[in-house]
C-alpha positions, -999 to 999 in steps of 0.1 A, spaced: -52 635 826 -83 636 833 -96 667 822 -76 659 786 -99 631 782 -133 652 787 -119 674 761 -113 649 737 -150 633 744 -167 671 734 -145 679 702 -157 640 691 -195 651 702 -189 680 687 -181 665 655 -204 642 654 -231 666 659 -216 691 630 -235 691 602 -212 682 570 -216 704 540 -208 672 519 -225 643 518 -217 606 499 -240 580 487 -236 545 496 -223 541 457 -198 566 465 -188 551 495 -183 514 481 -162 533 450 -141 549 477 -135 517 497 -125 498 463 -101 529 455 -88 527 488 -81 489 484 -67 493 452 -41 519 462 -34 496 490 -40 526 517 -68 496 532 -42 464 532 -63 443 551 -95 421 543 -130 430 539 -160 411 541 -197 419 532 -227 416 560 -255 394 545 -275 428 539 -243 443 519 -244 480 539 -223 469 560 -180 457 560 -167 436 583 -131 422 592 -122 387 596 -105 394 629 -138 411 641 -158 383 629 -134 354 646 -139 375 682 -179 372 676 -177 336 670 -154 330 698 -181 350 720 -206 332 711 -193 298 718 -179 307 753 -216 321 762 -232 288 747 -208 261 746 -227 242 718 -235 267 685 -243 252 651 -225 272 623 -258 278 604 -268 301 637 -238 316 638 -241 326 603 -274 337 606 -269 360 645 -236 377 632 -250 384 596 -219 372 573 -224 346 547 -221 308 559 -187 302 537 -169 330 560 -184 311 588 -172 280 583 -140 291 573 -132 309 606 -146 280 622 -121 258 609 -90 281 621 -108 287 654 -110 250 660 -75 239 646 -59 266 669 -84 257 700 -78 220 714 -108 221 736 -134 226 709 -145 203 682 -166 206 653 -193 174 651 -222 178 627 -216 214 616 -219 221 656 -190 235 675 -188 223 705 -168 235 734 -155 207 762 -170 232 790 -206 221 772 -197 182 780 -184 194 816 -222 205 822 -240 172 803 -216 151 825 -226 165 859 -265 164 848 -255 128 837 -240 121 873 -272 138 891 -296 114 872 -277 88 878 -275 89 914 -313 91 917 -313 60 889 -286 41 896 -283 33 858 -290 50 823 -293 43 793 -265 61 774 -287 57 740 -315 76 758 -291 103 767 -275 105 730 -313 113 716 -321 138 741 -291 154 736 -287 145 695 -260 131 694 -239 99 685 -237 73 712 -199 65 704 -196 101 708 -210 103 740 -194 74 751 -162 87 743 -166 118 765 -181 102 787 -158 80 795 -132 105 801 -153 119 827 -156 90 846 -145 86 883 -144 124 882 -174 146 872 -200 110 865 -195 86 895 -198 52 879 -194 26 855 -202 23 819 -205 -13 803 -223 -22 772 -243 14 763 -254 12 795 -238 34 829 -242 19 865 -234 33 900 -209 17 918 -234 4 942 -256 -13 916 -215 -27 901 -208 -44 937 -247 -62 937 -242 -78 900 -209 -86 911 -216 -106 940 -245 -119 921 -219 -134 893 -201 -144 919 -221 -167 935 -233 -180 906 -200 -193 890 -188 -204 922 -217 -230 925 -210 -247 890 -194 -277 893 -193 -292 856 -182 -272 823 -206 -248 815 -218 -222 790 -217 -187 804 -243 -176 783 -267 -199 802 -258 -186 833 -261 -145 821 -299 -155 808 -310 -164 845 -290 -137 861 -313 -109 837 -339 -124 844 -336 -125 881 -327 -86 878 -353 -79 858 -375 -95 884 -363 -78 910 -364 -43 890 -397 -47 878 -411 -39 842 -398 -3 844 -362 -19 848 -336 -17 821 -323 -51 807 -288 -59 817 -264 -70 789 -248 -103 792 -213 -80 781 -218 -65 816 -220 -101 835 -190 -113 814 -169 -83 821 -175 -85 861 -167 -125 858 -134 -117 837 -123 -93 865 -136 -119 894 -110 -146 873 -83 -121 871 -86 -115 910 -84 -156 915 -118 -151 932 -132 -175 907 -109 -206 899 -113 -228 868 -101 -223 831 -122 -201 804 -119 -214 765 -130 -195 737 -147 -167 761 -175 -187 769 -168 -221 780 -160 -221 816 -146 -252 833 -145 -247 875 -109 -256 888 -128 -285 909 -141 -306 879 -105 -306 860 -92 -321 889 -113 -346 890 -113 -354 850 -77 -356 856 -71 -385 883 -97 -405 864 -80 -406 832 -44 -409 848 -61 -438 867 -79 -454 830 -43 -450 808 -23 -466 840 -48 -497 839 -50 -502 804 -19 -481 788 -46 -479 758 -74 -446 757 -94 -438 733 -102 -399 724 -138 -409 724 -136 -417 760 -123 -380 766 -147 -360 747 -173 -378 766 -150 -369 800 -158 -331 785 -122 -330 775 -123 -310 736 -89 -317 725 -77 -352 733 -45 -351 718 -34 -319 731 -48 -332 764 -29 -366 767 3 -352 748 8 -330 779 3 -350 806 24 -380 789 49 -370 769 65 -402 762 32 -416 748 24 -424 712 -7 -404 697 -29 -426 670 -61 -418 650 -88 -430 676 -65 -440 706 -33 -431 726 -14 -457 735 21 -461 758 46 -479 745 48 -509 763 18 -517 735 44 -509 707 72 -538 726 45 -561 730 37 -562 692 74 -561 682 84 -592 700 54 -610 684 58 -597 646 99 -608 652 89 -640 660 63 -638 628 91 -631 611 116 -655 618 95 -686 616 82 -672 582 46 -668 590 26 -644 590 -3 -629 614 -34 -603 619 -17 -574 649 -51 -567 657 -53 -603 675 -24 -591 697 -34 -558 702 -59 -544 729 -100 -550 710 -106 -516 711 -79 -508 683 -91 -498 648 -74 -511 618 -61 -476 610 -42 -475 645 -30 -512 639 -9 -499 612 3 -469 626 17 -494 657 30 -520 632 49 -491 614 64 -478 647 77 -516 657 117 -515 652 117 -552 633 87 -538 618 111 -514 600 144 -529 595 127 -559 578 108 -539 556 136 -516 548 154 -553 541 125 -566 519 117 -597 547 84 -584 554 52 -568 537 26 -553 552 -12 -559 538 -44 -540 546 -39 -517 579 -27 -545 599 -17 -575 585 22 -588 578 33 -610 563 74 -628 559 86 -624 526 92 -659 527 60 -669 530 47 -646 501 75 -666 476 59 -698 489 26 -684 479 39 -670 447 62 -703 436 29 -725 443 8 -708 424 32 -704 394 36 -741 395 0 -744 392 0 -725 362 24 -744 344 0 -772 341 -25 -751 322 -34 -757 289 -62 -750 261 -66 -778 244 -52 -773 206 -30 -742 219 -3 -737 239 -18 -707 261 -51 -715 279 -74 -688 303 -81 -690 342 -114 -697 356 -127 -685 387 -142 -720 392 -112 -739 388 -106 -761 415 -75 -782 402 -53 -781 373 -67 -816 360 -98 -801 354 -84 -773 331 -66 -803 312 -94 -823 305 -123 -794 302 -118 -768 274 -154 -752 283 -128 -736 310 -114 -711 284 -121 -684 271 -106 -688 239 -139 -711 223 -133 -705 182 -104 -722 168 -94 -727 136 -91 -762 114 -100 -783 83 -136 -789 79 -137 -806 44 -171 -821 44 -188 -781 49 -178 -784 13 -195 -809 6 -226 -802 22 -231 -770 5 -226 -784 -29 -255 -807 -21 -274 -780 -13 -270 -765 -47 -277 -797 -59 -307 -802 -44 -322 -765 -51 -316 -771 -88 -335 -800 -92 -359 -782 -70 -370 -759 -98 -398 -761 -120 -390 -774 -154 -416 -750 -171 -389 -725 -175 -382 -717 -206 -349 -731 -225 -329 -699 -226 -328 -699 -187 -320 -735 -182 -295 -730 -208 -278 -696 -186 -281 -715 -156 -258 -743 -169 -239 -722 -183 -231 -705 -148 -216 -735 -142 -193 -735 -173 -176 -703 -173 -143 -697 -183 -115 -696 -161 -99 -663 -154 -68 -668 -133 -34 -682 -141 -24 -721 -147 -13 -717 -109 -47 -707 -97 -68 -739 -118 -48 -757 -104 -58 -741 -69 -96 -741 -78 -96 -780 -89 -93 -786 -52 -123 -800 -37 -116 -794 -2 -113 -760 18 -105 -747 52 -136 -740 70 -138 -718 102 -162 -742 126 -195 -725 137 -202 -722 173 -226 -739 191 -258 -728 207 -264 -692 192 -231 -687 181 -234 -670 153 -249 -645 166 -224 -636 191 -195 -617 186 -165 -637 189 -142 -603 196 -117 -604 224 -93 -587 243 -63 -608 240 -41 -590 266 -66 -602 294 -81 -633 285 -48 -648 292 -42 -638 325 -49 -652 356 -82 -636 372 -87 -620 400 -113 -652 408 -85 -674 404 -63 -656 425 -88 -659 450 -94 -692 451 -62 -705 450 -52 -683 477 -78 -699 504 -70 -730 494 -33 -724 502 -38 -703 535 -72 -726 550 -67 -705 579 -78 -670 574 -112 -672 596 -90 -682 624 -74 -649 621 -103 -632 631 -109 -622 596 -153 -614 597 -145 -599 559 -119 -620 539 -118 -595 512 -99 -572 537 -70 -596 533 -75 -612 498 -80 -579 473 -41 -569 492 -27 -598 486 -42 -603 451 -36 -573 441 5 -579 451 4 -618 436 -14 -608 402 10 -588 389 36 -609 392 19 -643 375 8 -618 350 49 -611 345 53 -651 347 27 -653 320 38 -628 298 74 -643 298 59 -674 286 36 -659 258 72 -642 248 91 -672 245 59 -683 223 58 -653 204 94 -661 198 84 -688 179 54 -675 161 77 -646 149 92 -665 120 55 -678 113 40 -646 110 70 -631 86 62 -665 64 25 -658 62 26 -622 56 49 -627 23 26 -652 15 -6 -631 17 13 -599 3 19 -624 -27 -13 -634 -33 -31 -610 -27 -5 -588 -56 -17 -614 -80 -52 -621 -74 -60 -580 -70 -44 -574 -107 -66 -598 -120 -99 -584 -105 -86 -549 -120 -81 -566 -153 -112 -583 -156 -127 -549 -142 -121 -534 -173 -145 -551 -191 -173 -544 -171 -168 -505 -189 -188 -525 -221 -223 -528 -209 -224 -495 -185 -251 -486 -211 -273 -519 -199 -278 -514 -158 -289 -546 -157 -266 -562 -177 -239 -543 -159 -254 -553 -125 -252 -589 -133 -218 -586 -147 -207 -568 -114 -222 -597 -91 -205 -621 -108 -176 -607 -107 -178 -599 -71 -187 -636 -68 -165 -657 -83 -128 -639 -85 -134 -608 -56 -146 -635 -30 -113 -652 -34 -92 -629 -25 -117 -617 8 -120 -653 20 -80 -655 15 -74 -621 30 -95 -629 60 -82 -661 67 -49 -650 71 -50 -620 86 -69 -645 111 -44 -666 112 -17 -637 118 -39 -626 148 -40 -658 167 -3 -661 161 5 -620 172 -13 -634 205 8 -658 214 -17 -690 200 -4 -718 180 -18 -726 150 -17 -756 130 8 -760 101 9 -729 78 21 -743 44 -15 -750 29 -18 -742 -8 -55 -753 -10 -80 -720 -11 -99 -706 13 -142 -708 7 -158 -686 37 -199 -680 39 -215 -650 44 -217 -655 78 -187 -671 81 -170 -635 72 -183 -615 92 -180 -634 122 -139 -635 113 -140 -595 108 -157 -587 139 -130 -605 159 -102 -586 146 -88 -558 168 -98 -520 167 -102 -505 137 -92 -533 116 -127 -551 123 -149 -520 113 -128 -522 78 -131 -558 73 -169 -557 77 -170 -530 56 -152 -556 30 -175 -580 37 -206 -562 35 -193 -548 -3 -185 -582 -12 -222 -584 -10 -232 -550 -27 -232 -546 -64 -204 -519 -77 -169 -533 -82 -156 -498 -70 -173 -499 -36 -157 -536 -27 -122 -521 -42 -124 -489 -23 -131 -514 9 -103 -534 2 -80 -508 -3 -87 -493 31 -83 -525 48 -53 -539 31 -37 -503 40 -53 -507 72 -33 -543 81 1 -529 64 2 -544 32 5 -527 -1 -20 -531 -32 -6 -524 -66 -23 -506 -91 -31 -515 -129 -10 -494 -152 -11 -494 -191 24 -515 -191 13 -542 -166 -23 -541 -186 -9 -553 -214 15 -578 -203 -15 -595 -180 -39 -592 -208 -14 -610 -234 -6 -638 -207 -45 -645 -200 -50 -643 -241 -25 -668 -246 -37 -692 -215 -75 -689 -229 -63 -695 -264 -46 -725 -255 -79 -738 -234 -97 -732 -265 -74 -751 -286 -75 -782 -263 -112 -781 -254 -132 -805 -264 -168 -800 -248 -192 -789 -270 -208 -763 -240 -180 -753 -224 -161 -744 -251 -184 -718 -262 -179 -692 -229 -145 -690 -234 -144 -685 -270 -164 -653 -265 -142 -645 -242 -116 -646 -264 -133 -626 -290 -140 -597 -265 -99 -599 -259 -93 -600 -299 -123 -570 -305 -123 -549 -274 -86 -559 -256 -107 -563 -224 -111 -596 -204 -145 -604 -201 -156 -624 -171 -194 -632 -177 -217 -661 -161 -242 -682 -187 -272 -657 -180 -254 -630 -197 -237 -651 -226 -264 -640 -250 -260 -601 -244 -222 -606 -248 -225 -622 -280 -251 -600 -290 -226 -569 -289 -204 -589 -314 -226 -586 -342 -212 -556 -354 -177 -564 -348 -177 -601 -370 -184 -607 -404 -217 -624 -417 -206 -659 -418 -188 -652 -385 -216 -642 -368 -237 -667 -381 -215 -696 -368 -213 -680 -335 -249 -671 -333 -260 -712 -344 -236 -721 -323 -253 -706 -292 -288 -715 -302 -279 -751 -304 -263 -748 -275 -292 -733 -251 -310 -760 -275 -289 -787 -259 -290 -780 -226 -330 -772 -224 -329 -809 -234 -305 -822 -207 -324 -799 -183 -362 -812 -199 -346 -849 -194 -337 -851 -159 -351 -880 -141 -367 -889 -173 -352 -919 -189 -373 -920 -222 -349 -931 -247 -361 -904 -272 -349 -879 -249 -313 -893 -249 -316 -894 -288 -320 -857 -291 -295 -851 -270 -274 -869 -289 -281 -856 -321 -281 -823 -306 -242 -831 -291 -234 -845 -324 -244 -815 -343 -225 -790 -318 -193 -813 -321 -194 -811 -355 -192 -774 -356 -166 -773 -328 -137 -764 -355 -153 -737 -372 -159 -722 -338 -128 -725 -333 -114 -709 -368 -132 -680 -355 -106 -671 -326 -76 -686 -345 -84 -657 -376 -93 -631 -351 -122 -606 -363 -117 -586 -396 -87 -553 -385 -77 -568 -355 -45 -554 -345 -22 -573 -333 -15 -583 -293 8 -563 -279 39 -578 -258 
């Protein structure tokens, strides 16, 4: 066998050594690789050396790394790559199947690492940890580069075997240096008597190791302390209770906290949480529930229920004799008012009478008997049966009311200070007024403006037989100024409260019927008062309403009655305004004319209607609220002042004041179409309907006033007022329009007749008004003068103007030259 072998080994020297006769270039030789591969005769993988002259297998290259790493332990892949001379990608991709197939090696941080490598760090740990008797394990991770959990891990599977000792936050101990803390821990805990934070006690222990160390000594972590005290607990070689990790309570102390609150709740059967905490107890509740179960557990106190039979047989006597009492005067002082109810609620006849209605509970801890309440109730609503506003049949309540006499006898008690009534001598007054401003003037004006001013007061009338009949009336219904400023402030109301009892009232009456609150122990009556006010109120505000209904009731018919009558005239009055409306189309070419024409008509037929239309819907308001009002049926109209309007349309309600100022406030502009716009939205606004002027209804009105102002004219008689309205009929004969226009503007009306009348026509009419402003210059000139030549001109000048009376006249009865005829 042998000698086979040394035969084999010369014919391979003997090759080797033969010289070839051919010879192949590395080209040739990489061709005839890839041929080889390509014929599949090479079925296996090839891989290039870094320096490409070389091939390598991957099987080859797998036994080299694993060589490497069994001679090292610990190889990076980038060395690998770099010793064995193959391109990092094949590297790291037999690393990958080495490791997967190898349990004991791991690749960490493009390292491989072998576990015989942390064998040898763990007994090198162990030596310098004998000579130490504790290391860091961050100073070992940064010698040795790596992670600290990673050593950790390994290191703690190594412990006990190859490292002998203990490793407790990053840091490893001996088990020597482990018995010393321990006892140290120990001795410490044992010595505390009162509940304490183990973090205090960890802070001295460092430092007394770190003083016994030295400066070169490595800090304990108070993880290490509270690891060794959990184990000393576990053991029962430290007794006492541990909350939330920290808080340690010795064994000794509980006992003690427990025999003085059994001995605190067996005296009183009342203790407060506030008494515990201080006791170092942190959950009262929790606390007491377990060591009395039968106990009753309240906001501030726990209390045994013997406290809860005490109350009950007091609040059952309460309730039978119809009283009623304060529960914190029976229970302990120390009660709150919050626990007072809870106990109250918990009483059996606490609950049966208020499931039967007998009782109500006020506040936190008052009751009070059902009965007694109705007493309260009944003598209050008897009270209030004996109120009355004087004029009305609904009055107000007054906090300062101290008997029901005094709400009889004083109206300056209610709130309700405006009323309505007859005021006939206003009337007067301001017609002496007028009076006394005219003969206030100067009498250097000149005749024609003495002559318009009288004639102001001589205008033709513009409204049916039925309304001069109205305007002859002297007197009117007045609304009566307050006193003292009153005028200036708004008389607007709430009607659903000023008829209610207050809360003032309430009040009052209340301590006058129960005189003995402060001898409840009451320091703050409101406690008891805004309950019980708050419960009574209501229900004489029910009382009260009932008897505004039963008013209302009455007022119902009243109101129906007053808003047909309103609807009615205010149908009639607002065609006539339209009507005489029309004429004011005329003189749009004069503004000033036009602006005097507007004014007066705005004056003296739109003011009518406001001052009607205000008083009503006045009157309609105070009845809606449940007020009486005097008797309804009065045909005599309305006269408001300026003032006296706008104080009635600010106290309407909502938006129905805004519009009625707004009527008031055109009433004083000067366009016609602003004040009817105004009135429109208000009439809409108070749910009555306005009609509207059409052709048809135009000509019927127009005819009716024609034939009314033609039969004036026929029977008049006076000299000056005769001439007004027979202009105005000659704008209805000319122009079919019904001119309304005051003496000032008599002159321009006549003046646009000239080209509608025939010479002599105009002539008459034209002499006519001369002597006329004539005339009443010379009443004007002659007043307070009693020179008898005065009164001689006047005469003559009277005589002259009656003379001509018929052939003024003939002018209306022949009508102008191509007047059609009226239509019917």
């Amino acid at each position: 066998m042998d000698d086979e072998l040394l035969e084999l080994q010369r014919q391979f020297e003997f090759a080797q050594q033969a010289k070839s006769s051919i010879r192949l270039s590395e080209r040739n030789v990489v061709e005839l690789v890839q041929k080889l591969q390509e014929l599949r005769i090479l079925d296996f993988e090839l891989l290039h050396t870094v320096t490409g002259k070389e091939y390598i297998t991957p099987e080859h290259l797998r036994r080299e790394i694993l060589a490497e790493i069994e001679k090292l332990g610990r190889i990076s892949l980038i060395d690998l790559a770099d010793t064995i001379g193959v391109d990092l990608y094949y590297v790291e991709k037999q690393a990958e199947q080495i490791i997967s197939d190898d349990p004991r090696l791991m690749l960490i941080q493009g390292e491989i690492i072998s576990q015989s490598y942390w064998d040898s760090v763990a007994e090198e740990i162990n030596e310098r940890l004998q000579e130490s008797s504790q290391i860091a394990l961050a100073e070992i991770a940064a010698e040795l580069q790596v992670g600290s959990e990673l050593l950790a891990s390994m290191l703690d599977q190594r412990l006990g075997t190859l490292v002998k000792g203990r490793l407790e936050g990053g840091q490893l101990y001996t088990p020597a240096y482990v018995a010393r803390v321990s006892s140290m821990v120990r001795g410490a805990t044992r010595a505390i008597t009162v509940p304490t934070n183990l973090t205090v006690i960890w802070s001295s222990l460092q430092q007394l190791l770190q003083g016994i160390n030295g400066a070169s000594g490595i800090a304990v972590d108070a993880s290490f302390f509270q690891s060794l005290f959990n184990g000393l607990v576990k053991e029962n070689e430290i007794l006492g209770s541990l909350r939330a990790g920290v808080h340690w309570t010795p064994n000794i102390f509980s006992i003690a906290q427990k025999e003085c609150v059994d001995s605190f709740f067996s005296q009183n059967s009342i203790i407060s949480y506030e008494f515990l905490r201080k006791l170092g107890v942190p959950n009262p509740i929790q606390f007491l529930q377990s060591r009395y179960p039968d106990g009753i557990p309240l906001s501030t106190t726990f209390i045994h229920p013997s406290i809860v039979e005490m109350l009950d047989s007091t609040v059952e006597d309460i309730l039978e004799r119809g009283s009623w009492t304060n529960s914190l005067l029976v229970l302990p002082s120390s009660f709150e008012p919050q626990d007072a109810s809870k106990v109250l609620l918990s009483c059996p006849s606490v609950r049966v009478s208020l499931k039967s209605n007998d009782a109500l509970i006020f506040g936190d801890s008052f009751i009070f008997s059902n009965i007694f309440i109705k007493d309260l109730y009944a003598s209050m609503e008897k009270e209030m049966e004996t109120i009355n506003v004087p004029g009305s049949s609904i009055g107000t309540f007054s906090g300062d009311s101290l008997s029901s006499s005094k709400f009889q006898t004083d109206p300056s008690m209610f709130s309700e200070s405006i009323e309505m009534g007859n005021n006939s001598g206003r009337t007067g007054e301001i017609m002496e007024k007028r009076s006394k401003k005219k003969k206030g003037k100067s009498t250097g004006n000149t005749q024609s403006t003495a002559a318009e001013s009288a004639l102001d007061d001589q205008e033709p009338s513009t409204k049916s037989k039925k309304n001069q009949r109205k305007a002859k009336a002297s007197s009117s219904v007045q609304v009566a100024e307050t006193k003292a400023g009153g005028k200036k402030e708004s008389v607007k109301t709430k009607e659903n409260d000023i008829y209610y009892p207050t809360e003032e009232w309430v009040i009052e009456k209340i301590k006058t019927l129960i005189p003995d609150l402060e001898e409840h122990g009451i320091d703050d009556p409101a406690i008891i008062l805004q309950p019980l006010v708050n419960h009574l109120r209501p229900m004489l505000n029910n009382s009260w309403r009932e008897r505004r209904k039963t008013l209302f009731s009455e007022n119902a018919e009243k109101m129906k009655r007053l808003l047909d009558n309103t609807q009615q005239k205010l149908d009639e009055s607002f065609l006539n305004l339209q009507l005489y409306g029309k004429a004011l189309d005329l003189f749009e070419d004069d503004q000033s004319i036009s602006v005097i024409l507007h004014r007066h008509l705005l004056r003296t037929t739109a003011a009518p209607i406001v001052d009607m239309l205000f008083h009503n819907l006045d009157l309609h308001n105070k009845l809606k609220n449940g007020i009486e009002v005097a008797e309804l049926q009065n045909s005599e109209p309305v006269s408001l002042s300026t003032g006296e309007r706008t104080t009635i349309a600010k106290s309407f309600p909502g938006s129905l004041s805004s519009k009625a100022v707004t009527v008031a406030e055109a009433l004083e502009g000067k366009l016609m179409d602003t004040f009817i716009n105004a009135l429109e939205d208000l009439a809409e606004e108070s749910g009555m309907i306005v009609k509207k002027l059409d052709k048809k209804l135009e000509r019927t009105l127009l005819h009716s006033y024609r034939k009314d102002l033609t039969s004036q004219v026929s029977a008049e008689m006076d000299p000056i007022a005769l001439l007004p309205k027979v202009v105005s009929l000659l704008y209805i004969q000319i122009h079919h329009k019904a001119l309304q226009a005051p003496g000032r503007a008599i002159s321009f009306a006549i003046s646009r007749l000239k080209d509608k009348l025939d010479d002599s026509a105009w002539k008459i009419l034209s002499d006519y008004q001369t002597a006329t402003v004539t005339l009443l210059s010379l009443i004007s000139a002659a007043a307070g003068d009693e020179d008898d030549c005065s009164s001689d001109r006047i005469l003559t000048k009277r005589e002259f103007l009656e003379s001509q009376i018929p052939a003024l006249k003939g002018l209306v009865q022949k009508g102008a030259s191509g007047e059609p005829k009226p239509s019917t």
